[in-house]
C-alpha positions as CSV (number, residue, x, y, z in Angstrom):
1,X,-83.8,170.6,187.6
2,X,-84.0,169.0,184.0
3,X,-87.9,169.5,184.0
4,X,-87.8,173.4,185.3
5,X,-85.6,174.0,181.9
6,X,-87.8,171.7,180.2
7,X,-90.8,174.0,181.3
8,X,-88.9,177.4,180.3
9,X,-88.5,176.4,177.1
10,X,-92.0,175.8,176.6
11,X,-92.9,178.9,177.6
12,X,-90.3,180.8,175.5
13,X,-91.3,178.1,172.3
14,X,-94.9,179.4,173.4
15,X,-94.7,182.8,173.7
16,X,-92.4,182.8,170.6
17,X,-94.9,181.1,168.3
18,X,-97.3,183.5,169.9
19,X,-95.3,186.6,168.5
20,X,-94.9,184.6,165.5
21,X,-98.1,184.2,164.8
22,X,-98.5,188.1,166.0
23,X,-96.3,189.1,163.4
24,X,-98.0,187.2,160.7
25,X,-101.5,188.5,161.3
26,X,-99.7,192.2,161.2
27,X,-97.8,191.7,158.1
28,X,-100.7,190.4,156.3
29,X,-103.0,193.1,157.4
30,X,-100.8,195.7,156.6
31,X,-98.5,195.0,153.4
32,X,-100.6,196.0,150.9
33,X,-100.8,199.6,153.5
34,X,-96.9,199.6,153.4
35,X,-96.4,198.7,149.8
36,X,-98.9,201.4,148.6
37,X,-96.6,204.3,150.6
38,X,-93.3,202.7,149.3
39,X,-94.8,202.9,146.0
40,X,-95.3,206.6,146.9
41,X,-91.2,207.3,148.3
42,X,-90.0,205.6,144.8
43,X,-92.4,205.7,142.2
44,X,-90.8,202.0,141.4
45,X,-93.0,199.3,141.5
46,X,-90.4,196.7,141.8
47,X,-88.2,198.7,144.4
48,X,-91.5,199.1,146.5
49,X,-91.7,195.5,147.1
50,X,-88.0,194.9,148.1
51,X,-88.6,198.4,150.6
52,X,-92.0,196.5,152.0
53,X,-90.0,193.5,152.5
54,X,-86.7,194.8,154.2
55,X,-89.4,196.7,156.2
56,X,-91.2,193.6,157.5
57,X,-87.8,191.9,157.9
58,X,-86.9,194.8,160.3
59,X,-90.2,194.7,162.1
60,X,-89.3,190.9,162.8
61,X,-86.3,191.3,164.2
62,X,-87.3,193.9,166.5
63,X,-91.3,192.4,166.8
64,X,-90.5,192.4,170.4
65,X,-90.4,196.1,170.3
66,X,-92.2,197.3,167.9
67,X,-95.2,195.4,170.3
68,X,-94.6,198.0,172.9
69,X,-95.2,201.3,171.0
70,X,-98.6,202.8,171.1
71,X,-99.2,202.8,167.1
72,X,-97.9,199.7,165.2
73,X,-99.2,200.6,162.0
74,X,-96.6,204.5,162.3
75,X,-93.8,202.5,163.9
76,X,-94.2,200.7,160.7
77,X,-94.4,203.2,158.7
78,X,-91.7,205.0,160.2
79,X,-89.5,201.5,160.0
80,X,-90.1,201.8,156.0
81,X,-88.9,205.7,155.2
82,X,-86.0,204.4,157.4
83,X,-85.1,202.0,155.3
84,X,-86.3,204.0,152.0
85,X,-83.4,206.6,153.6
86,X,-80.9,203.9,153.7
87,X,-81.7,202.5,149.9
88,X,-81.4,206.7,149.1
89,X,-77.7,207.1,151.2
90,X,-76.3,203.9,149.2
91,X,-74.4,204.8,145.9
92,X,-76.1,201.8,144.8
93,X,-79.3,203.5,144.2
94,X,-78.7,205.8,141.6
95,X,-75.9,204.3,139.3
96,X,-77.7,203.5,136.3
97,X,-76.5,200.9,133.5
98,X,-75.5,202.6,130.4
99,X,-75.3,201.1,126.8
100,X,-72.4,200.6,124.9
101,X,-69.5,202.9,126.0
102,X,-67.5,203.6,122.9
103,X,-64.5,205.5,123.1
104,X,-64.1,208.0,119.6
105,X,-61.5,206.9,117.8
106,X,-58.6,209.1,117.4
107,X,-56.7,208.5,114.2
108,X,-53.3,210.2,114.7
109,X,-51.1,210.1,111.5
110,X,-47.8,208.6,112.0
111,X,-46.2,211.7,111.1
112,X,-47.5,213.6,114.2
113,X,-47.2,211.2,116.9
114,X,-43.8,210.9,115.5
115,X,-43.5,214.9,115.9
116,X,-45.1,215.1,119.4
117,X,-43.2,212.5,120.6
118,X,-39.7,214.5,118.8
119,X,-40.9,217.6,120.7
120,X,-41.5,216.0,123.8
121,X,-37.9,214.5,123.9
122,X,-36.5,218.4,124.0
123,X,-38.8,219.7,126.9
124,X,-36.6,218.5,130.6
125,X,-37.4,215.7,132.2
126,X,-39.4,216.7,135.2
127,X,-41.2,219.0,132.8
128,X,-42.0,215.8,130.1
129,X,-43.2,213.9,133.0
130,X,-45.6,216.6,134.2
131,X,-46.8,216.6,130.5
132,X,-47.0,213.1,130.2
133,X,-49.0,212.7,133.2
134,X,-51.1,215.0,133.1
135,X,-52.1,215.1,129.4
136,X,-51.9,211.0,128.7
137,X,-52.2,208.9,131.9
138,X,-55.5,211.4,132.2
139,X,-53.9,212.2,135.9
140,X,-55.1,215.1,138.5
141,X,-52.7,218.3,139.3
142,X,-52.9,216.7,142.7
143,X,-51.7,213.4,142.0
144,X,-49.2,214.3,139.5
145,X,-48.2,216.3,142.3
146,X,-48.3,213.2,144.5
147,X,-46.5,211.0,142.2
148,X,-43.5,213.3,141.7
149,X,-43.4,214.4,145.4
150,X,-43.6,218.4,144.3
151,X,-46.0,220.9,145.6
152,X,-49.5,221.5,143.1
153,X,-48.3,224.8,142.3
154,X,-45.1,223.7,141.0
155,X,-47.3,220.9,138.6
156,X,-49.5,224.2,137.3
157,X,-46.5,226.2,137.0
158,X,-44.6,223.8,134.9
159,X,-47.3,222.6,132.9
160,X,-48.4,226.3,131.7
161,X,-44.6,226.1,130.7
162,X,-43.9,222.8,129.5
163,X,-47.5,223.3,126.7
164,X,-46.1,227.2,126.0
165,X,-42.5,225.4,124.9
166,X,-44.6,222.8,122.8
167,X,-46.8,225.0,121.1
168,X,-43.6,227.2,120.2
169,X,-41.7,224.2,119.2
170,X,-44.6,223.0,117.1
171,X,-45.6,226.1,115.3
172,X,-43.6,225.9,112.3
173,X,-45.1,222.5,111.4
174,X,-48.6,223.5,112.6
175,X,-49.8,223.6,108.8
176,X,-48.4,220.2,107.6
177,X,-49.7,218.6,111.1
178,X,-53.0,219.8,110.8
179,X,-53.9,219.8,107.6
């Protein structure tokens, strides 16, 4: 019994090195072939050769097969805009690095923060939240919305209001805020 499992795994250790070296003989023959129409999807040098690579990868997982179709070099080729596709479909792929973000500065006199913030004291409380969120936290209609459990139109509605009181409130000292 031991030497008939002996014997099997000769054979697959065979035949397995035989793919093997299968594998290698393709790859070598036809990497420059698959780097030259990466190179063509990307116009990235760089980028090419990690899309030929993945590619071969995937052929050697699947060398088994990719052994049985009638054209290895397009089942190859078709194996490498496949994975070209994938690199596209990840949000990975097009994010780009920018420099320095800088945020402008904002120089707000102590008088009118002082003001804004007197102002926004008088408006009602739902009202100076919807304001608050919306104009400083930076939120969405739909979030504020979310955050104070009140339907979207109601967060429109109240904002139109809440800025009409402010501007109102704020127009006699417009010139000395402003100036």
């Amino acid at each position: 019994m031991l030497d008939i499992l002996e014997h099997a795994t000769v054979r697959t250790d065979r035949s397995g090195l035989r793919m093997r070296v299968d594998f290698t003989h393709f790859a070598t023959a036809s990497t420059a072939r698959l780097h030259s129409s990466a190179f063509q999807l990307c116009r990235d040098w760089h980028l090419a050769q990690d899309l030929t690579q993945a590619t071969l990868a995937k052929l050697f997982l699947s060398w088994e097969r990719a052994v049985d179709s009638d054209n290895l070099s397009a089942y190859a080729q078709k194996v490498l805009l496949r994975v070209y596709l994938d690199h596209r479909r990840r949000r990975s792929s097009t994010e780009t690095v920018p420099g320095d973000l800088r945020e402008p500065e904002y120089s707000m006199s102590p008088e009118l923060h002082l003001t804004l913030q007197e102002a926004l004291a008088k408006l009602p409380v739902r009202d100076r939240a919807i304001v608050m969120l919306r104009y400083y936290a930076d939120h969405s209609v739909e979030q504020v919305a979310q955050e104070l459990d009140v339907p979207i139109t109601v967060v429109k509605s109240q904002t139109r209001r809440s800025l009409i009181k402010l501007r109102h409130m704020l127009l006699s000292e417009r010139p000395t805020l402003f100036a």
